[in-house]
N, C-alpha and C positions, 0 to 999 in steps of 0.2 A: 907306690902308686896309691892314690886316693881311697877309698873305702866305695866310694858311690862308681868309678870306675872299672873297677875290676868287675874284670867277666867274670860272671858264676859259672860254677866247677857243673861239668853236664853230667846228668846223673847216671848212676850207673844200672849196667842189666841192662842192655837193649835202648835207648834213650828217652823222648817222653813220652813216645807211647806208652812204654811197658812203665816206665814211672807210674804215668797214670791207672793202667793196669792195676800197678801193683797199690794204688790207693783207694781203688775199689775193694780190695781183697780186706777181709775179714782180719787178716792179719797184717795189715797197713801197719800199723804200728802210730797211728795221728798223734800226733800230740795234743794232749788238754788247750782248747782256745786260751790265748792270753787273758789278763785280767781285763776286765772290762768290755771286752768284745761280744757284740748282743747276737753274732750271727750272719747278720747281712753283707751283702757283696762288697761295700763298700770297706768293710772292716779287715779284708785281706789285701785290698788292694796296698800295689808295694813292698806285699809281703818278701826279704829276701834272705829266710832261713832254710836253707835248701837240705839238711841232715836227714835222717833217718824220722819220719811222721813228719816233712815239712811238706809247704800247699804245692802245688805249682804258679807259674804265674795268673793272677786273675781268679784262682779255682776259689772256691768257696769253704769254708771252713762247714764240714755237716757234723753234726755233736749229737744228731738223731739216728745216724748207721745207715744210712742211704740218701738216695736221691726224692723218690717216695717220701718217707717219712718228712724232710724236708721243707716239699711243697706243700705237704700237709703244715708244716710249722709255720710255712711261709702264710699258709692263709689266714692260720689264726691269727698270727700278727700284722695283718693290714695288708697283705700278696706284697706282691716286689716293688721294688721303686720304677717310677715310671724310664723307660728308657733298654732295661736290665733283661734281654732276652733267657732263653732255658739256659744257655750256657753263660751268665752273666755278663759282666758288661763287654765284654769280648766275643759274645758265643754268638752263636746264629741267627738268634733274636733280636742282637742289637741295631736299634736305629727303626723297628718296624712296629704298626699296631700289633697291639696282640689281642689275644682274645677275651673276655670275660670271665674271670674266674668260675671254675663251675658251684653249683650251689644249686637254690632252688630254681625249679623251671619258671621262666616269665612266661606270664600268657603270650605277648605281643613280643618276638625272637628279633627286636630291631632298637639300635645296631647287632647284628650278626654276632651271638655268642663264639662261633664257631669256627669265625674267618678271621685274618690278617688285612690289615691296609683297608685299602678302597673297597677291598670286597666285602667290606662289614658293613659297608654303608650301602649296598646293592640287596634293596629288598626278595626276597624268594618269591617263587612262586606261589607257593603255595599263600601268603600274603598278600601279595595283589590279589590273589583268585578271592580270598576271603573279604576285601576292603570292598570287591566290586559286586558281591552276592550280598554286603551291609547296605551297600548302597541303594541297590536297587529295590531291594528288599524294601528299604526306608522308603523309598519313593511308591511304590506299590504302596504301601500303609499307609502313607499322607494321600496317595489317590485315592484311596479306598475310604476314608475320610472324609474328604472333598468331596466326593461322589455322593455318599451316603449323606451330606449335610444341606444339597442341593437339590429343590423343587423344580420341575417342570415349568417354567411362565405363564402365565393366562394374556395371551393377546390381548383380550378384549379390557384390562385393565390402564392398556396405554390411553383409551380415550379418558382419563380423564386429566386432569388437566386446569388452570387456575388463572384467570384474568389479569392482563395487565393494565393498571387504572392510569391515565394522561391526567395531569389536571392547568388549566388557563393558570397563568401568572397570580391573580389573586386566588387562588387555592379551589375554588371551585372547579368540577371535574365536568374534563374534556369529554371523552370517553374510555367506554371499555375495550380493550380491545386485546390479541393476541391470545387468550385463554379458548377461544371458541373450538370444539373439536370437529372439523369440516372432514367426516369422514361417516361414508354407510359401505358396511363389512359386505364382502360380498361372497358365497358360495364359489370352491373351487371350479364346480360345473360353468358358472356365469362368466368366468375369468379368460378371455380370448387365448386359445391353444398360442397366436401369434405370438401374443406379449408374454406368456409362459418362458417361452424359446427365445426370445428377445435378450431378455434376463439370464437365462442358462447360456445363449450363444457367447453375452460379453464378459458375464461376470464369475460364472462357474460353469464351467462346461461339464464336469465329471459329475454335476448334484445329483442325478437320479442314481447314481453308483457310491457316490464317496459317502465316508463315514462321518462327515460335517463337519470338519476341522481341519486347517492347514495351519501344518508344525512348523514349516517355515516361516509363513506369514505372520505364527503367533512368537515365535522364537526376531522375527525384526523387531516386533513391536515390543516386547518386552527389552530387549536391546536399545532401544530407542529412548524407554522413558527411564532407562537404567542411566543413562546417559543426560537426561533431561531434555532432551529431542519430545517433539512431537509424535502420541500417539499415534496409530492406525487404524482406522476401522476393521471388521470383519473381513477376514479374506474370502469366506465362502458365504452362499447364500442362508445356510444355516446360523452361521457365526454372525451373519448379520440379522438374522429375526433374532437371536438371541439378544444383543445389543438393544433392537428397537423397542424387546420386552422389557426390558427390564430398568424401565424408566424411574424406581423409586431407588436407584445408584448410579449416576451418572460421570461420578469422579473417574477422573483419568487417572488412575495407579495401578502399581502392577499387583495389587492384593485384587483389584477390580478385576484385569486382566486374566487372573488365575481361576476366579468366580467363572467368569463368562467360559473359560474353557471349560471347567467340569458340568455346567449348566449344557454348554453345546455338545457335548458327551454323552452327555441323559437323552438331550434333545433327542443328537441321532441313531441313538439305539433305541429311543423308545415314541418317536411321533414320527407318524407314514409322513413320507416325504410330499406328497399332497396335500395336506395338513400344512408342513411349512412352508409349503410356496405360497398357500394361500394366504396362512399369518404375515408373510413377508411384504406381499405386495396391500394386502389389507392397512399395515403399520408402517411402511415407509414414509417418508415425507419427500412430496416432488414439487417443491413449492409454493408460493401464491397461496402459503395459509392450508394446502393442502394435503393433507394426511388419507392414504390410502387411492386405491388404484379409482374407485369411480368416482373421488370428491376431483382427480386430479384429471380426470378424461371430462369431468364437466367445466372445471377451472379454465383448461386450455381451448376445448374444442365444444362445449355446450351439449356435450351427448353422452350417452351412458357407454358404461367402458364395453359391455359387451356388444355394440355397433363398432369397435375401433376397430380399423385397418392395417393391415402390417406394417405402413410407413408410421401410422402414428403412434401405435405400439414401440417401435427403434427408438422415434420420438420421446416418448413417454421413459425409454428405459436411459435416454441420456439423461434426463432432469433427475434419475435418482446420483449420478457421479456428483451432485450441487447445482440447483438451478440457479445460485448465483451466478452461477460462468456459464450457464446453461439456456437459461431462459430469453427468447429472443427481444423480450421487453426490456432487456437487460436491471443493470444494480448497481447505477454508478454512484449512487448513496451510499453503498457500504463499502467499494471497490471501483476507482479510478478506469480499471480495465475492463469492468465489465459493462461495456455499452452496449449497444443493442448489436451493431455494427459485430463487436468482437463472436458476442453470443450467438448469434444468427450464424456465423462463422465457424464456432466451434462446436454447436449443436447440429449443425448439418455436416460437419464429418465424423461425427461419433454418430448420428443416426446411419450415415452410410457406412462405415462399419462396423457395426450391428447388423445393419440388412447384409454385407459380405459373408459376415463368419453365418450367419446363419443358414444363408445358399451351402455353405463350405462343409459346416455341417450336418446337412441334409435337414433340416426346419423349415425350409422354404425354398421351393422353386427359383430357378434362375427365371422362367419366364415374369412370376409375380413378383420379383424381386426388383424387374425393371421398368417398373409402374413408378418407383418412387426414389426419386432421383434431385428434388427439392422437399424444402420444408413443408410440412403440412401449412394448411391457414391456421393459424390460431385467433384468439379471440382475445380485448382488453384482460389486464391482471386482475381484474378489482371488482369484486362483485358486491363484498357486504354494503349493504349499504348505509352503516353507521360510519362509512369514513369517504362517503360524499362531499360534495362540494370540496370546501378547503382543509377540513378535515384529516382527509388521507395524505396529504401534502403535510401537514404539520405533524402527523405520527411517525410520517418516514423519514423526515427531519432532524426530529427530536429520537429515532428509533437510532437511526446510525448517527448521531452525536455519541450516543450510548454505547453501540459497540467501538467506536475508534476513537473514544477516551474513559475509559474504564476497563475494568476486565472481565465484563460482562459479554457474554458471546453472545452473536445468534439465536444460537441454542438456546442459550439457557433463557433467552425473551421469547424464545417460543415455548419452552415449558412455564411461563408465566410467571406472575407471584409477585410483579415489580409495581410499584407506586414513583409513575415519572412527573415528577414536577418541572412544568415546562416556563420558559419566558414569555409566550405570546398571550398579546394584550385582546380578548376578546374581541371588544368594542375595535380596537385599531383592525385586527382580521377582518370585522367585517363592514367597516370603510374603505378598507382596500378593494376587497370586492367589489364591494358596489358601484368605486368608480371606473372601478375599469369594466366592470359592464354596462353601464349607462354609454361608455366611449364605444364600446363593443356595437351594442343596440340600436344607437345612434347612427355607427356613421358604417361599419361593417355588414353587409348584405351579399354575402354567398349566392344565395340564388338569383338576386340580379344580376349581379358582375360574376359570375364565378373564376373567369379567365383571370381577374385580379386579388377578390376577396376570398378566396376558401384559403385554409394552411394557414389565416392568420393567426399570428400567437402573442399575449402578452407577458410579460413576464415582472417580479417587484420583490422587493424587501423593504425592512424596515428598520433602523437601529438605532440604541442609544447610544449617543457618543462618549455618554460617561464612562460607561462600564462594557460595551458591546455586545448585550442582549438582544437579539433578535425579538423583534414586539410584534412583527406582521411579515405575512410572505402573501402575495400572490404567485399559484406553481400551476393554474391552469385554469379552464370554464369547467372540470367536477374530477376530481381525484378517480372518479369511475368510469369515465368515458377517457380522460385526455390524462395519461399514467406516465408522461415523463413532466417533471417537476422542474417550471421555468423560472422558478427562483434560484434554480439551482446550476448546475450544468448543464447548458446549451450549445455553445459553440458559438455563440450570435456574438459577432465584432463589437469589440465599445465604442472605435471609433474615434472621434475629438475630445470624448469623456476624461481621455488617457492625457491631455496636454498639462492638464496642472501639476503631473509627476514631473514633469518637463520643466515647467516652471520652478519648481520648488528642487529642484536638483540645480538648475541655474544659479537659485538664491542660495544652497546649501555648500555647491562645491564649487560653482565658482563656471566662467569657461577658460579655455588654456591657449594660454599666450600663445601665435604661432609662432614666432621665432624662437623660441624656446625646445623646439622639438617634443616627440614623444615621451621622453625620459625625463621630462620636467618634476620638480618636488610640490612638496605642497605647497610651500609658498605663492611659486611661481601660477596661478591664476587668479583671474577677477570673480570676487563675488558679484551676481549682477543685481542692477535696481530692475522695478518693473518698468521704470524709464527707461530702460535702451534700448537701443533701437535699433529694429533689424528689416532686412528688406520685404514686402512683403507684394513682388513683383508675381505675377502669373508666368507659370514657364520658366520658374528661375531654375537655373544651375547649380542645385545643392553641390557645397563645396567640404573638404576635409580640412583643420584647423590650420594646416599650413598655407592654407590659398587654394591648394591644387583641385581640378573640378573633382566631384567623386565621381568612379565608375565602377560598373560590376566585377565581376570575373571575366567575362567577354572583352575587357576593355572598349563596353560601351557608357555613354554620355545619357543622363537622365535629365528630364524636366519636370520641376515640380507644380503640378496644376492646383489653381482656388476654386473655390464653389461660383460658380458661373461664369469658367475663365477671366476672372475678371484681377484687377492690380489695384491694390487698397495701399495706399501709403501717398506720401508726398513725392509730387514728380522730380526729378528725371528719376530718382533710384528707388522711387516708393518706399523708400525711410520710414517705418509705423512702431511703433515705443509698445510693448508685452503686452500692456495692459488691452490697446485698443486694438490689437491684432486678435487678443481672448476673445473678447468683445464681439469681435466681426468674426471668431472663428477663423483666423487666417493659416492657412497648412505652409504657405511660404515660409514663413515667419518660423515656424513650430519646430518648422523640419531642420531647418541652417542650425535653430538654437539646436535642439540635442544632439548634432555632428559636432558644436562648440565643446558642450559640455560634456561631450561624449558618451556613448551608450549604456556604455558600462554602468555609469552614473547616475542615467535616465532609470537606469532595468533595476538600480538598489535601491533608487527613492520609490519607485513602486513597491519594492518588497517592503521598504519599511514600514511603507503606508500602510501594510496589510493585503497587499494580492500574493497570489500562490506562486511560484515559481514556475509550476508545468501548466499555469495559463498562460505564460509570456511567452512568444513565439515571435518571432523574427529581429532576434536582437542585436544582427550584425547586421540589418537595412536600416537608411535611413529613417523608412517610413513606418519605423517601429514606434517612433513618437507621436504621429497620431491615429493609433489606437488599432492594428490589425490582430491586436491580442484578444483573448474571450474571456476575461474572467467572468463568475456570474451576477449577478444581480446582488446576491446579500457580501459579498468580496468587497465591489464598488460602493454598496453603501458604507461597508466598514472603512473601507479606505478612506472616502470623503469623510467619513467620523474624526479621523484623524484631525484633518483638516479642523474641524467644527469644535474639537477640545484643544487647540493650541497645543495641537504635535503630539499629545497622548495617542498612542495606540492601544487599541486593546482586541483580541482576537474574537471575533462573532462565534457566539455559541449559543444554543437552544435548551440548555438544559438544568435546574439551579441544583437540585438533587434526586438522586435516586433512592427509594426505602423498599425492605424486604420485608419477612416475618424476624427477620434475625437484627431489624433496625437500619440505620442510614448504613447504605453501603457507599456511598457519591456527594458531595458537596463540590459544588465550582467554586473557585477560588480564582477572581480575576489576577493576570499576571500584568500589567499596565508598564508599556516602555515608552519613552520619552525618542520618539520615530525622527521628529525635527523641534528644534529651537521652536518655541513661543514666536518671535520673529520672522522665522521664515512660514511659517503655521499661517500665524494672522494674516500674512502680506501675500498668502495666497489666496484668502477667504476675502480679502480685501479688493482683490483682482476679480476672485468669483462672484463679489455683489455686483457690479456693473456689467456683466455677463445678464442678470438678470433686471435689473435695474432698466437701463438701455441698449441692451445686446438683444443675442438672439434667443436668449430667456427670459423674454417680458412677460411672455404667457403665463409663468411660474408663480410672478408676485404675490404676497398674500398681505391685505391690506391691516396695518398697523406693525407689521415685522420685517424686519431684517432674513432676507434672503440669498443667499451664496450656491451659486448652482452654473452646470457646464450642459451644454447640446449636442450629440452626436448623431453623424447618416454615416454610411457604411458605403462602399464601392460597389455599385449594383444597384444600390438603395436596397438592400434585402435583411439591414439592420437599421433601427433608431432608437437612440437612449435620451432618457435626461434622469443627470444624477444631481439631487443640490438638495440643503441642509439649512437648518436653522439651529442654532446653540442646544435645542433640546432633541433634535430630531435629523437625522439622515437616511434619505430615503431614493432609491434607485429603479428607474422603470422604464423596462425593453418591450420593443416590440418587433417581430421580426414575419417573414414567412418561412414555412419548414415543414416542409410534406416529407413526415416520417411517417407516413402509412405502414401499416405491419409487413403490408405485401410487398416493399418498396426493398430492394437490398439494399441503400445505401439513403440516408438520410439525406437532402436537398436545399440546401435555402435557394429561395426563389426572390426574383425583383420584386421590388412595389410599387413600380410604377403605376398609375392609377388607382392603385387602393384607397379603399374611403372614396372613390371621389376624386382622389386628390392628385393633382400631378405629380408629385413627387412627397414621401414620406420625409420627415425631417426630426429630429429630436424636437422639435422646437414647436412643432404640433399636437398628435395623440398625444404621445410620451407626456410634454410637459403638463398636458389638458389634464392627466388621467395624476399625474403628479399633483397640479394645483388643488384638484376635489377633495384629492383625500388627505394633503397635509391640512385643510381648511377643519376638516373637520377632527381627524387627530391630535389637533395642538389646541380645541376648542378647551376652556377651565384652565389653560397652563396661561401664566401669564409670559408677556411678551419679554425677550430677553434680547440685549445686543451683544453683537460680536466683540472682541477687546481691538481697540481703536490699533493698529498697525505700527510699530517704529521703523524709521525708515534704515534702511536695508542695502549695501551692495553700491557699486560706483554704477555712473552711467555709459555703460557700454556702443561707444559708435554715435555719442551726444550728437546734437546739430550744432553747427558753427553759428547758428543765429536763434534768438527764439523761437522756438518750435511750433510751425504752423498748424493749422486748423486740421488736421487730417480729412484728405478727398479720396472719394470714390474717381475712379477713372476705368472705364474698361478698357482691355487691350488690344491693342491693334487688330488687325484681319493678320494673320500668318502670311497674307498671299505675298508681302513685297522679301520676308523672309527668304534670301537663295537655299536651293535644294544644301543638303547638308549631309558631310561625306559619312559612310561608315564610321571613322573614328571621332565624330565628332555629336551629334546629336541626333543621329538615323539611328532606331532601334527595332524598326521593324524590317524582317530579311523580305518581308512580303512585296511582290514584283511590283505591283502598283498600286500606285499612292492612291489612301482616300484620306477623308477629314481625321483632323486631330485625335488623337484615341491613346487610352493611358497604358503604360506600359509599366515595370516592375516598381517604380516609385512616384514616377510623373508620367509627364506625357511625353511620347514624340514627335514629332511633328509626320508624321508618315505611318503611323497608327502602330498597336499591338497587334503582336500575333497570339491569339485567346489557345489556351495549352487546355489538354487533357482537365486537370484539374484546378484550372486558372479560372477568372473571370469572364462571364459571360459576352455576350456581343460584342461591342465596340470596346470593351472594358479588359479582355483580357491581358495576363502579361505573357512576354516573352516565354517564357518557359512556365505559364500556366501555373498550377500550384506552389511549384517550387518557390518562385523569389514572390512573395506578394507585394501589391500595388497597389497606391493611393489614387485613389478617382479624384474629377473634381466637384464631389459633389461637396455643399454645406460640411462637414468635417472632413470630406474629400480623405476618410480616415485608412479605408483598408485596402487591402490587395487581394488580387482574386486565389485567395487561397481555395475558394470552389468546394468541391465535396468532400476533398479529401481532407479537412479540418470540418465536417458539417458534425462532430461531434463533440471534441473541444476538449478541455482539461481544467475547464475553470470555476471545480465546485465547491461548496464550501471550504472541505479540508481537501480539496485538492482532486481535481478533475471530477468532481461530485459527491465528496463523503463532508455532510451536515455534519 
């Protein structure tokens, strides 16, 4: 048998135990290690000399007389190999951590000298106990630190403060303004116990207890910006005088964050809480320029704060949450939402609860509590009087250009220090002026007419079409009396203004074949000339591209009505070609085109032109193509710019740079997009000169130049525009009625009929009059420029089979031989009995509107009132009675009112 097979001989005396025994024993008899064997475990393994001093299997060869001695050998030489438990690679050790050789003690006992496995990695006790007493330890001595490196605040040093300088287009300076500190400190005594409680009811309830700091509130906030989220203000009323002190560090970071804690920590262990209620309301800012509690009880209410009332007190405590959102004057310059309409809204339910928690918390009486259930009266925003006249119009302008394109906040324009270099042209501001008050003076008389002329308003911009700098604004008759800015966002309809988007969508995309269905390519439609010709029948039938009539959701039947029911084209089917439908202002015409060329298409040539998105409003009606949308005043002049630079766009802005002490922090930099072809451009400016030429903007001409201009009247007559342009200059001018009294809750446009005088307002009147004054004199030294002569454009859609006759006025029948007409067919009013013609969501029906909630007024309104709006027939016969629930609008500069 083999050598390597043979069982070994078992040993004798008892088996391996007593082997083993007996190799402990003294007199073992070992044998001398072989030659070359250093010791280690690995050096016996295999061993199979079994005689008198042989190993056993596995055991270990010891040449030091024990076990001891050994592990002593073992350490000097490096300990064991990894793997090799006490009883070697066999023994009970094996396959397990072990422990750390012993030796000198570590400070820090981790991993576990002392354990096996997992459990050497399971810190002790007494470790944790030690980690968490360094810790806090540490944290006590960095507070202790912080504490001791931080001053108490001086209130009284927030008044000061540093001017912001405006200056006119040629560099000479507008005004000062924004640096001014509108604040007189007032004694805790003087401070209405009301408005005390007002402030403790909503924003700290616990303040005459708590220690002035909330861990949680300061634990979000530092969360927040650790994350790069937005900071938070102070959570408590301390934490906020702290904040409003400490105005020479205003950065938001969390080393700021940590300052203001140990500051509000000083605070409230060492200033009587009387003291900081007083600093608090002393330093706040409740806006309107107003810093402190009786600069803002005179801003609002013209009376010293210790006469205020507990409702205006509530009041007064909501405008610290941000009078942006707050202020019922509202801020739709800096914020689209904040209209008067929202604000009035949200400041009268945060003033009523305020007045709640304060009943709740015993501060006020439930009986005195129910005195004040509306908003106080307040009083115009605007008192200084260096930003009079048009002035304050042109600071709030140019103020929110600032904040909503840069990264310049609020804030930091109310701590001053800025040099705003603005686009507007002195001399152009105030020609503008003057003409629209000579038109004002002239024909406008409140106290004789008052039923007609009080609530009138005008409204203007001004722009270069090169570059789209705003040169002039009219925003009212004085920035201090009249504080919503009608250059800006109004709500007031444009009306027929809106029809060259129409046109110039017709020229750009084409209309769509109808047999071709909806799913047609790009091929498949005709670009149109401004020759073709479309019906421009009174009462027509607007139809959808395939033939079919359009109807609503009701599946009812619309008529589309002209400006004095009248049918302009050649008879029998009043046939009238783009140009002389523009011309005569035709909404027949206007309307069939953008059902052709589709809405969609109508609503992008707008955007391209330069209007905002959330001025466009009703873009799945027909009668969205003449004009029931609001953009403002300096929008439409820029849009028309477009037009005037052969399809350049460029976006309206106020503002060329900004400088600091630190140098230019803002330069505008025009960004110029190519909106439409040069073609389609000219050959709408070319359309727009016989509008004023011989249409219904003759008023407009200005002798020796080329003029390009459109007329707009509104459903109600409670809007009239004329927008029109010459190569150097576009220029936009509304006029509307709108009694937004402060007292009023919901802003109103009203009719004009009779205004001025006049039977009926018309673009083609005021508007143009106050237009022709001032481009006469604005374009005075510029020499005369012509527009680029047009190429021609697009096939002719719907030609005559014979040369094309002379175009006639014809009016339209009497309705009377007309038979009554069923539900499904042209009836759209449910109303039981019939009176005269009267317009309904797009046209008219012949059995009149039913005037809705927030629909058009008298004979004018539509079917479901606000909801679907409708085209009158007045002169642009443009809008629908969208009524009051649009009497605010969306169509500001940068979008629902941000310049």
């Amino acid at each position: 048998m083999s050598e390597h097979r043979r069982k070994p001989p078992q040993p004798q005396g008892g088996g391996r135990a007593a082997a083993r025994r007996g190799q402990s024993g003294p007199a073992s008899g070992r044998r001398a290690a072989p030659r070359g064997a250093n010791g280690s475990p690995a050096d016996s393994y295999g061993s199979t000399s079994y005689g008198s001093g042989s190993y056993g299997a596995g055991e270990e060869a010891r040449p030091y007389g024990g076990r001891a001695a050994a592990r002593r050998a073992a350490q000097r030489s490096g300990g064991r190999r990894r793997g090799a438990g006490p009883g070697g690679p066999n023994g009970p050790g094996r396959g397990r951590g072990r422990a750390a050789p012993p030796g000198r003690k570590r400070l820090i006992d981790y991993p576990r000298s002392d354990k096996y496995g997992w459990q050497r990695w399971m810190p002790s006790w007494k470790l944790v106990a030690g980690l968490f007493i360094a810790f806090v330890g540490s944290l006590v001595a960095v507070a202790g630190v912080g504490y001791a490196m931080v001053d108490v605040p001086d209130v009284a040093k927030t008044a000061i403060a540093q001017n912001n300088v405006y200056y006119w287009a040629d560099g000479s300076e507008m005004v000062r303004t924004g640096g001014e500190i509108n604040r007189q400190i007032l004694n805790y005594s003087d401070i209405p116990r009301e408005m005390r409680y007002a402030v403790i009811s909503q924003e700290n309830k616990t303040f005459e207890t708590d220690s002035g700091i909330d861990v949680k509130g300061i634990a979000r906030a530092v969360f927040n910006m650790a994350r790069g989220g937005q900071t938070q203000g102070g959570s408590t009323i301390t934490q906020q005088y702290v904040k409003n002190a400490m105005l020479d560090d205003q950065s938001q970071t969390i080393s700021r964050k940590f300052k203001e804690i140990f500051v509000a920590i000083k605070v409230g262990a060492k200033v009587p809480k009387k003291q900081i209620m007083a600093g608090y309301l002393n330093s706040a800012y409740y806006g309107r320029g107003a810093y402190g509690l009786q600069a803002a009880s005179r801003a609002y209410f013209n009376k010293d704060a210790k006469d205020l009332n507990a409702g205006e007190c509530a009041f007064l405590a909501a405008m610290l949450k941000g009078a942006t959102y707050y202020d019922p004057a509202g801020a739709t310059s800096i914020d689209p939402s904040a209209t008067p309409e929202d604000n009035k809204r949200r400041a009268l339910t945060q003033m009523q609860d305020t007045l709640d928690k304060m009943v709740k918390y015993g501060h006020l009486s439930a009986t005195e509590r129910a005195k004040y259930t509306t908003l106080p009266k307040w009083q115009n925003p605007r008192s200084n009087t260096r930003l009079s006249g048009q002035i304050g119009y042109l600071v709030d302008l140019a103020k929110a250009y600032v904040i909503n394109n840069t990264d310049i906040t609020a804030d930091d324009l109310q701590r001053g220090g800025y040099q705003i270099h603005t686009t507007f042209d002195k001399k152009k501001v105030h020609e503008l002026e003057t003409a629209v008050t000579k038109v004002r003076q002239a024909n406008i008389k409140p106290k004789e007419r008052p039923l007609t002329d009080t609530y009138v308003q005008f409204g203007g911009a001004s722009v270069d079409p090169k570059t789209g700098a705003i040169v002039a604004i009219y925003g009212g008759e004085d920035a201090t009396k009249h504080f919503t800015n009608n250059a800006d966002a109004t709500g007031a309809q444009v009306g027929s203004t809106f029809k060259p988007f129409v046109l110039a969508a017709a020229m750009r995309d084409g209309v769509r074949n109808p047999d071709l269905g909806p799913t047609q390519g790009p091929g498949e439609r005709t670009l149109v000339s401004p020759k073709s010709r479309f019906s421009g029948k009174n009462k027509l039938k607007i139809k959808n591209y395939d033939g079919s009539v359009w109807t609503n959701e009701k599946g009812e039947e619309w008529l589309q009505r002209n400006d004095g029911d009248e049918s302009l084209g050649s008879p029998p089917d009043y046939m009238i070609d783009l140009r002389e439908a523009m011309r005569e202002s035709v909404n027949s015409v206007y309307v069939q085109l953008g059902m052709d060329v589709g809405l969609d298409k109508v609503k992008q040539a707008a955007l391209d032109a330069g209007l905002l998105r959330d001025s466009l409003t009703g873009t799945t009606y027909p009668s969205f193509s003449i004009g029931i949308s609001d953009p403002s005043a300096i929008r439409m002049a820029g849009a028309y710019a477009t037009f005037a630079a052969s399809g350049k766009q460029n976006d309206p802005y106020s503002v060329t740079k900004v400088v600091n002490q630190d140098g230019t922090v803002y330069t505008h930099h025009s960004a110029t997009k190519q909106a439409f072809t040069a073609k389609v451009a000219d050959n709408v400016t070319d359309v727009l000169k016989t509008v004023v030429d011989k249409g219904t903007g003759t008023n407009a001409q200005l002798p020796g130049r080329e003029v390009a201009g459109k007329t707009g009247t509104t459903d109600g007559n409670k809007s009239a525009w004329f927008v029109g342009y010459t190569p150097q200059l576009s220029t936009a001018i509304s006029m509307f009625r709108l009694d937004d009294d402060a007292s009023n809750k919901q802003r109103k446009f009203l009719e004009m009929y009779g205004t001025g005088h006049q039977e009926k307002i018309h673009g083609a009147s005021f508007p143009a009059e106050i237009w022709h004054d001032y481009m006469l004199q604005a374009l005075q030294g510029m020499p005369a420029e012509s527009f680029p002569a047009p190429q021609p454009i697009g096939e002719v859609v719907h030609a005559a089979p014979s040369p094309t006759p002379t175009p006639t006025v014809t009016r339209s029948q009497s309705p009377t031989p007309t038979p009554t007409p069923t539900p499904s067919a042209t009836q759209t009013s449910p109303s039981p009995t019939p009176t005269e013609s009267h317009c309904g969501f797009f046209g008219c029906a012949d059995n009149g509107g039913q005037t809705g909630d927030n629909g058009g007024t008298d004979n004018n309104g539509g079917a479901n009132g606000g909801d679907f709006p409708s085209p009158s027939s007045s002169e642009s016969t443009d809008t629908g009675g969208t009524g009051n629930s649009r009497g605010n609008g969306n169509g500001g500069f940068f979008g629902g009112g941000n310049p």
